[in-house]
C-alpha positions as CSV (number, residue, x, y, z in Angstrom):
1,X,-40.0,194.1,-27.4
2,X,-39.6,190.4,-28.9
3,X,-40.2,187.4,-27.9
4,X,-40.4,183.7,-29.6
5,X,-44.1,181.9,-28.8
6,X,-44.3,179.0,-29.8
7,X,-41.6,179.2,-32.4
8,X,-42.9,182.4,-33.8
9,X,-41.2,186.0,-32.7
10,X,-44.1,188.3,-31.9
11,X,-43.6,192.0,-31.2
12,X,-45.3,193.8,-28.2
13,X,-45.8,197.7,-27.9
14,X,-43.1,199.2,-26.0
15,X,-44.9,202.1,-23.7
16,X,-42.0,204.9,-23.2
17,X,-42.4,208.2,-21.4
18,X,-42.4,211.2,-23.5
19,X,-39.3,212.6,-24.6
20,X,-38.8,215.4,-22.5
21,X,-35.3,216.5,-22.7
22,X,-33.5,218.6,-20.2
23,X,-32.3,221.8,-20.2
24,X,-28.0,221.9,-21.1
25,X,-26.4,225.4,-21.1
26,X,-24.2,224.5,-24.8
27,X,-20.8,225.9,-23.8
28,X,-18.7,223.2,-25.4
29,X,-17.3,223.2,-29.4
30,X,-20.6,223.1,-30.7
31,X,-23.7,222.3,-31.3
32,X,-24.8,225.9,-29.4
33,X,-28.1,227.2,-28.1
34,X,-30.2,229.0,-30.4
35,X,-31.7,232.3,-30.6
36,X,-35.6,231.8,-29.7
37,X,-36.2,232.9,-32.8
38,X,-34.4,230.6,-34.8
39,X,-36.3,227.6,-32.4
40,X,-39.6,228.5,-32.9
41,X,-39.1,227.9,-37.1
42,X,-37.9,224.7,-36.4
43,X,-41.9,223.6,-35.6
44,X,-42.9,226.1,-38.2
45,X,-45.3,224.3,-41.2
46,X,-43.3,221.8,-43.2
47,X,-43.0,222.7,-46.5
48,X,-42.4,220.0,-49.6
49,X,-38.9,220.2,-51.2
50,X,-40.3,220.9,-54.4
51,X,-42.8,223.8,-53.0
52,X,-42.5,227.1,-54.8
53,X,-42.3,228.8,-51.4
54,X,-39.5,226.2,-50.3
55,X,-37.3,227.5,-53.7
56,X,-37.9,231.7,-52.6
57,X,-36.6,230.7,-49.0
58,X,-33.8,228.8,-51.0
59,X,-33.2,231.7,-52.9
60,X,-33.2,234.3,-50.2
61,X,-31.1,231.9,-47.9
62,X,-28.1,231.5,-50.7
63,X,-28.1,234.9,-51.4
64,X,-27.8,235.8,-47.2
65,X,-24.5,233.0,-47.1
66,X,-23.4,235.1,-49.8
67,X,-23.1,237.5,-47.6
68,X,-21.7,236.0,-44.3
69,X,-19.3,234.0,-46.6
70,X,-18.3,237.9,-48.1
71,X,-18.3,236.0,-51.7
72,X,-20.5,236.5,-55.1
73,X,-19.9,233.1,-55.9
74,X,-22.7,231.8,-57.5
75,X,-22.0,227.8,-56.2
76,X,-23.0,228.8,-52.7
77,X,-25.8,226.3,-50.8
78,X,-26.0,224.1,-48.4
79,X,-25.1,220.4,-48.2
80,X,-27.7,218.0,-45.9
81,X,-25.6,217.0,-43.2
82,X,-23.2,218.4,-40.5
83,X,-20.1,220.1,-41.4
84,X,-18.4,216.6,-42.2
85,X,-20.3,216.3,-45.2
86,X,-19.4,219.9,-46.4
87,X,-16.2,219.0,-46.1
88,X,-16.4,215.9,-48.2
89,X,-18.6,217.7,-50.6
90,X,-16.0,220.0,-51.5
91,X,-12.8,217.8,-51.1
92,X,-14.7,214.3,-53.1
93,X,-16.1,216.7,-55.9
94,X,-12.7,218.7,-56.6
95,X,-10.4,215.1,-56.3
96,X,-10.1,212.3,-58.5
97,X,-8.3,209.5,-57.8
98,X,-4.0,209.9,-58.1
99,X,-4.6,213.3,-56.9
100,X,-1.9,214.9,-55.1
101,X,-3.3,217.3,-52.1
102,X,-1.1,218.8,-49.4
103,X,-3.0,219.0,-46.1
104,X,-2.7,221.5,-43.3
105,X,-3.6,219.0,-40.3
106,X,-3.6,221.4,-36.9
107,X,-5.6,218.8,-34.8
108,X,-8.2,216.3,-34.9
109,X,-10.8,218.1,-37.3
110,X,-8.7,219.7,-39.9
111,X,-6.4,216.8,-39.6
112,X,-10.1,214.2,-41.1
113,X,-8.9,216.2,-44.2
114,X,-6.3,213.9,-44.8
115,X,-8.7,210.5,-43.8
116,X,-11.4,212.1,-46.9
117,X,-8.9,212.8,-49.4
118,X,-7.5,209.1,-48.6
119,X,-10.7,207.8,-49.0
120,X,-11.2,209.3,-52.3
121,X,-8.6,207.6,-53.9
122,X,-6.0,210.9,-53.4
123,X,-2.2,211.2,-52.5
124,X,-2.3,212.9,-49.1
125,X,0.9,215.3,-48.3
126,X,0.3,215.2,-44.4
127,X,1.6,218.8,-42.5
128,X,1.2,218.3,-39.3
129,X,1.8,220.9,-36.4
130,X,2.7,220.4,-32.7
131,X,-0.7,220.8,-31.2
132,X,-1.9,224.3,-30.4
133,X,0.6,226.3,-33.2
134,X,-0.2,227.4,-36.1
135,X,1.4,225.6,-39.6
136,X,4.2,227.7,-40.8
137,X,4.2,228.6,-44.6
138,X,7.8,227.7,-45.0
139,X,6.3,224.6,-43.8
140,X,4.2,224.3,-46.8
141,X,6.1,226.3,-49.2
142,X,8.9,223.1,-48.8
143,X,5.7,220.8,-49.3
144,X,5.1,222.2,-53.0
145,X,8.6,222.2,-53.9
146,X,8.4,218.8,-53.1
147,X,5.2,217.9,-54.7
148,X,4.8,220.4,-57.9
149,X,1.9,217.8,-59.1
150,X,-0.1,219.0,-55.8
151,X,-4.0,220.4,-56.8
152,X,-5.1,221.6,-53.7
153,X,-3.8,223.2,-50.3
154,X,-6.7,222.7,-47.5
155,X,-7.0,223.6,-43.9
156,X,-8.9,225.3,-41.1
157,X,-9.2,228.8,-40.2
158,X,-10.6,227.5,-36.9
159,X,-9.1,224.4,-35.7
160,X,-11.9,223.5,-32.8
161,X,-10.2,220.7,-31.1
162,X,-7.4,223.0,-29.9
163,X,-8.7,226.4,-30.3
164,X,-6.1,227.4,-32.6
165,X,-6.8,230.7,-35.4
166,X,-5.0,230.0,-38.5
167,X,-3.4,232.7,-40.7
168,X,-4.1,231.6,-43.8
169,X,-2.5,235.1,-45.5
170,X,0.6,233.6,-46.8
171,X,-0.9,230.0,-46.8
172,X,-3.1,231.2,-49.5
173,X,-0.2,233.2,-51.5
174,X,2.1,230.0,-51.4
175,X,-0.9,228.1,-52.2
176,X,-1.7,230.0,-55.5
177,X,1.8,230.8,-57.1
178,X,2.0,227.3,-57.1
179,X,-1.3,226.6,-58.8
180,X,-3.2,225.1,-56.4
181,X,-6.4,225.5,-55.2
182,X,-6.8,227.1,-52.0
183,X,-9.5,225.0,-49.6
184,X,-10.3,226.0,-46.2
185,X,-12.6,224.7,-43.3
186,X,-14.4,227.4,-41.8
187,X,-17.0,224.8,-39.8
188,X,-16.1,227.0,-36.3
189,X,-15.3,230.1,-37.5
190,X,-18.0,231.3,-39.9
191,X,-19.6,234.0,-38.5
192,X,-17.7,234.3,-35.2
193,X,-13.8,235.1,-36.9
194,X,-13.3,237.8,-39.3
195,X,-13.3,236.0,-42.5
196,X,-14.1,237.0,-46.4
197,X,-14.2,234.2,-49.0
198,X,-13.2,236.9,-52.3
199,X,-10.6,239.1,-50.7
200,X,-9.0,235.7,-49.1
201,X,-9.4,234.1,-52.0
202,X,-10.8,231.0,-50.7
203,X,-11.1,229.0,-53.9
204,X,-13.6,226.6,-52.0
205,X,-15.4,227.0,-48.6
206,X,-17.1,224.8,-46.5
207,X,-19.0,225.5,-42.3
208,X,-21.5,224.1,-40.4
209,X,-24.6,225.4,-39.2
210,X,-24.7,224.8,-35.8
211,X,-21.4,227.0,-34.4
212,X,-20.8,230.7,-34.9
213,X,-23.8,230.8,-37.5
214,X,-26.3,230.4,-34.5
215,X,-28.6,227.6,-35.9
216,X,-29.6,224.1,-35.5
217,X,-27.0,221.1,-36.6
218,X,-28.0,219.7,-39.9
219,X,-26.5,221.8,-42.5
220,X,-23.7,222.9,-43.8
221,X,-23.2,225.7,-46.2
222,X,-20.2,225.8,-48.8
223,X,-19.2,227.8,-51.7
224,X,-16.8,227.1,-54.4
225,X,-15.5,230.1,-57.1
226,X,-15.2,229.9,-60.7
227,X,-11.8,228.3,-61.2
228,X,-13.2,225.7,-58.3
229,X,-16.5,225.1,-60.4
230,X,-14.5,224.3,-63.5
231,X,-11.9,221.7,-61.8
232,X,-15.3,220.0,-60.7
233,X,-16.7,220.6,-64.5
234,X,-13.7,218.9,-65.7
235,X,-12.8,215.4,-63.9
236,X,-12.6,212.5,-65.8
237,X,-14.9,210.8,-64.2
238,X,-17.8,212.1,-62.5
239,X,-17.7,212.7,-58.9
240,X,-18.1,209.3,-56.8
241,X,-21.1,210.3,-54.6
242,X,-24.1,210.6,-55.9
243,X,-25.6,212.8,-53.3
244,X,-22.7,215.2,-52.4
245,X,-22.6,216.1,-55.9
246,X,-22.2,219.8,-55.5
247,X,-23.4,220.3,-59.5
248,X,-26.4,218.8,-58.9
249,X,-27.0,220.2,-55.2
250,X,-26.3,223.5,-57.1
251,X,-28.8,223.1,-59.4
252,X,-31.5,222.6,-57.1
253,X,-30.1,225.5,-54.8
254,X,-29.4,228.3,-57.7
255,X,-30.5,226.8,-60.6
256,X,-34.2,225.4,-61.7
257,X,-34.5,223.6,-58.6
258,X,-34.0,220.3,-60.4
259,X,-35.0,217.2,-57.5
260,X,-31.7,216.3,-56.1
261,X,-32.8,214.8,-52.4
262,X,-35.6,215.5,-49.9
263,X,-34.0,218.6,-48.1
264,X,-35.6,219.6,-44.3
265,X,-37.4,222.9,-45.0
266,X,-37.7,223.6,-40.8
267,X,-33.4,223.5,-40.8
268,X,-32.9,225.9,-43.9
269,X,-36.0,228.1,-42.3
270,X,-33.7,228.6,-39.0
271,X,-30.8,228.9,-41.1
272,X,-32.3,231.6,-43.0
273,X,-33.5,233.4,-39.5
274,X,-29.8,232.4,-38.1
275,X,-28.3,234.9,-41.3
276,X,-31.2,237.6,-40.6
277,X,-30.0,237.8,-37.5
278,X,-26.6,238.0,-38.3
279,X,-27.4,240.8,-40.5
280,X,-29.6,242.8,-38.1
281,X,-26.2,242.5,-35.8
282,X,-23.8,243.5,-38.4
283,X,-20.8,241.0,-39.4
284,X,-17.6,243.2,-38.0
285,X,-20.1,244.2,-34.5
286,X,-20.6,240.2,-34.7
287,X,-16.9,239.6,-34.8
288,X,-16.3,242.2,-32.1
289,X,-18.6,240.8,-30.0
290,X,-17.1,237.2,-29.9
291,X,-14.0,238.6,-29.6
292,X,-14.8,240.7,-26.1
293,X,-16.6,237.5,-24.7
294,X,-14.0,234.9,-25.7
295,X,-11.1,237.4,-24.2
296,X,-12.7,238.2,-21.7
297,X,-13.2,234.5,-20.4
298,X,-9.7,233.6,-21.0
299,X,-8.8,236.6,-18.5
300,X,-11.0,235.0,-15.8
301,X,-9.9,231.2,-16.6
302,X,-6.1,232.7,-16.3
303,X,-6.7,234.9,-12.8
304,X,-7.8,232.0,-11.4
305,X,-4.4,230.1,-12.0
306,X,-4.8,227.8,-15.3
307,X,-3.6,228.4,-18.3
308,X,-4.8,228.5,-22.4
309,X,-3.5,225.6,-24.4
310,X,-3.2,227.7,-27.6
311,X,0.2,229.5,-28.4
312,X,-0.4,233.1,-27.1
313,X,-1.8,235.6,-30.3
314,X,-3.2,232.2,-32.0
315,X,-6.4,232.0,-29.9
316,X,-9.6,231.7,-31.2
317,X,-12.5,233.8,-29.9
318,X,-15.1,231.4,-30.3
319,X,-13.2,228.5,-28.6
320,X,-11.5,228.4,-25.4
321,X,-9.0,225.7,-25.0
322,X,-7.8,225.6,-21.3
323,X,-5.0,223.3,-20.2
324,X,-4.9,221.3,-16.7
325,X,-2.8,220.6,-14.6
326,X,-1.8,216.6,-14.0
327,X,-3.6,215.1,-11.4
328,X,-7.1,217.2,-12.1
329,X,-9.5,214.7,-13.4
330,X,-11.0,216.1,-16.9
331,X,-13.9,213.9,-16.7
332,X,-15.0,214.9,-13.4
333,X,-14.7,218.7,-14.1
334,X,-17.0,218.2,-17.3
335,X,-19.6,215.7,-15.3
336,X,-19.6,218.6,-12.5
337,X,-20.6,221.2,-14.6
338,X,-23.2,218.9,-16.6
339,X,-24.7,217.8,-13.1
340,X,-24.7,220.6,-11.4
341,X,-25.3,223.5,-13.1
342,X,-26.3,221.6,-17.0
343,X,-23.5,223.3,-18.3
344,X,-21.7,221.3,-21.4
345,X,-18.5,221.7,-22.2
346,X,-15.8,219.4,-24.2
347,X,-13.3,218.2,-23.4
348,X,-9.5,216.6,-25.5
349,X,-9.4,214.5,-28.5
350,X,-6.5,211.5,-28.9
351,X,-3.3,213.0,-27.0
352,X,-5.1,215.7,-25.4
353,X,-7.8,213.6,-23.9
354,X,-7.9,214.2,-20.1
355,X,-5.6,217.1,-20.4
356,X,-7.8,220.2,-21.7
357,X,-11.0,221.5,-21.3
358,X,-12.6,223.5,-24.1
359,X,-15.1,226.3,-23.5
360,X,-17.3,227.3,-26.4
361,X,-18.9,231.1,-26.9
362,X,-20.6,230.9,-30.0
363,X,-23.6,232.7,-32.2
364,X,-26.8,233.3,-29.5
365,X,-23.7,232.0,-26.7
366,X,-21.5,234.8,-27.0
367,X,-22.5,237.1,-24.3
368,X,-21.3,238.4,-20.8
369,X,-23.8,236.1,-18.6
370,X,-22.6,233.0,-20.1
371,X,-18.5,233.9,-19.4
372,X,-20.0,234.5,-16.0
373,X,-21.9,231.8,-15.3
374,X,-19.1,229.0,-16.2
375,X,-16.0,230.9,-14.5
376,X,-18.5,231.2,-11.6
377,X,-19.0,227.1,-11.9
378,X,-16.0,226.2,-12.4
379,X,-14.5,228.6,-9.5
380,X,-17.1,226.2,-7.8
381,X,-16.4,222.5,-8.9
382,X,-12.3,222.6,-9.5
383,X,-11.6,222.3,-6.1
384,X,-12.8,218.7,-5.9
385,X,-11.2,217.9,-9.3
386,X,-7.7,218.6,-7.9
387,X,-7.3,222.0,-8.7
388,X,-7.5,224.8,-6.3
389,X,-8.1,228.0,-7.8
390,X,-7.6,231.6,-6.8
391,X,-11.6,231.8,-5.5
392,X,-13.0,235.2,-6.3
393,X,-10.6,236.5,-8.7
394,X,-11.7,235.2,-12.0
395,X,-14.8,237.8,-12.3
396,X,-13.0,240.8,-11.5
397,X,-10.6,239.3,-14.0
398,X,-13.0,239.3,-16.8
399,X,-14.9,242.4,-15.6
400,X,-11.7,244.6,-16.8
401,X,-12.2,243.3,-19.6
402,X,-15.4,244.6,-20.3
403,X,-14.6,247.8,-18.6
404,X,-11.6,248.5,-20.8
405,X,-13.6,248.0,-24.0
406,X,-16.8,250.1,-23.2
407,X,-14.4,253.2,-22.9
């Protein structure tokens, strides 16, 4: 603390407890619990950004994103940062200022696609969808009839503030016989929604860490193709920032490990046990698996009398968005649950605030105890939030579920 003596500010110690943080069941849109495994790296031996032990982790850790991303692209790393700054990575690096780029904006984290580009000095074609449906291609198709000049088409797969699944099928056809590049945010879905980078032909890819991959926040892999690279190899100018300059990040990542920035050796470590694990699982048993859980809570949340915000076949697995009713107080249903049983969950974002709940089931989060444990909560704290449920019929509810898909 400070004080002024005498005219002079002198500093005195400041004695604080030790940081002992509690115990929060993560079931809201992220970040998520971790696999043990994955914890204990994170106060594994430091190692120097420049060690040659550091650069065979790097190695081995691109190489396993190769896989989860299903891509041989050779630009494939990690940017420092959450999966904000992949998706300014990608969209600053392929943008130049006057550039036209058509976004897909389905809610409030695919719709900061439009605030980066802005910021970069681009001309942002703004496609927005009522909240909770999906963006129609005619929708976009009319977009590049209107804007021929367009470069680049982005959006999510996994729109997390409304737990919307995006096709992207004809998105990406629409996109490409147009000329466009093809840009999508996968920061939710990556390795909880089926998804493969070459045979979607995602020109440029960017997710976070610390969803459906099952590790710590902090990091936040992307991959670009070929025809990306060379849009990035041929700007006018060179890319604004300095340290989301995917060339040089790529260097140090694939290439001869040229120094870019002091990278945190204990996050790519639990990455790199996050994607072991991932393979150990299998990625289609991995996308079974969060699909079971995640329909199998929305059966229990729906016997019990609410309802999913997300236009029915459009639902994400790995993100539950549930509405309420009026008069049921949002921030009394998520203080509950945090209280009482240090469960987390999240709740709506600008015109949704107050009126949703969201339910996350992500990576090491995805199993049957968890779906249990929050309907059983829930079942337990509506009633004071002005809701009254149907008690005792929400794990039956999701019990079918499991019992139809073990036959």
């Amino acid at each position: 603390m400070a004080q002024v003596v005498q005219g002079k500010v002198e500093f005195t110690p400041f004695a604080s407890s030790e940081v002992n943080p509690h115990y929060r069941l993560l079931l809201g849109p992220g970040p998520c619990n971790v696999d043990p495994r994955v914890l204990r790296l994170a106060s594994a031996p430091q190692l120097g950004h420049l060690d040659p032990e550091l650069f065979r982790i790097l190695d081995e850790t691109a190489e396993m994103l190769r896989w989860i991303f299903r891509t041989k692209n050779e630009m494939t790393l990690c940017v420092s940062g959450s999966g904000f700054s992949g998706a300014e990575a990608v969209l600053v690096n392929l943008l130049e200022e006057g550039d036209t780029i058509i976004a897909g904006s389905l809610g409030f984290f695919s719709g900061q696609i439009t605030e980066i580009s802005r910021r970069a000095g681009a001309n942002v074609v703004n496609l927005t969808t009522e909240l909770g449906q999906p963006l129609e291609p005619e929708a976009l198709e009319q977009a590049f009839k209107e804007h021929p000049e367009a470069k680049l088409f982005a959006t999510a797969i996994a729109e997390t503030s409304t737990g919307l699944l995006q096709p992207l099928g004809e998105l990406e056809r629409i996109t490409h016989e147009h000329g466009a590049l093809f840009v999508v945010d996968a920061v939710c879905g990556l390795g909880g929604v089926p998804m493969a980078v070459d045979e979607m032909k995602i020109d440029a890819c960017y997710a976070g860490s610390q969803k459906s991959l099952g590790a710590l926040p902090g990091l936040a892999p992307v991959t670009l193709n070929e025809r990306a690279v060379q849009v990035i190899k041929n700007r006018k100018k060179p890319v604004q920032s300095y340290y989301l300059d995917l060339q040089l990040l790529s260097r140090y990542w694939n290439g001869d490990h040229t120094y870019h920035h002091t990278s945190c050796s204990n996050l790519i470590y639990g990455l790199n046990e996050a994607l072991r694990i991932a393979q150990e699982e299998g990625l289609e048993a991995r996308w079974a698996r969060h699909q079971l859980n995640g329909d199998a809570l929305k059966a229990g949340i729906e016997a019990m009398g609410l309802h999913i915000f997300t236009r029915p076949g459009y639902a994400l697995s790995v993100l539950t968005a549930i509405s309420l009713p009026q008069g049921v107080d949002e921030l009394a249903v998520r203080n509950g649950l945090l209280e009482e049983y240090d469960i987390e969950i999240g709740g709506g974002f600008g015109p949704l605030k107050g009126r949703l709940i969201r339910i996350g089931l992500m990576g090491y989060n995805s199993n049957r105890k968890n779906v249990e444990i929050v309907l059983s909560a829930l079942e337990h704290i509506l009633p004071r939030c002005g809701f009254q449920p149907n008690i005792g019929a929400a794990l039956p509810a999701a019990d079918a579920v499991y019992q139809s898909r073990s036959k």
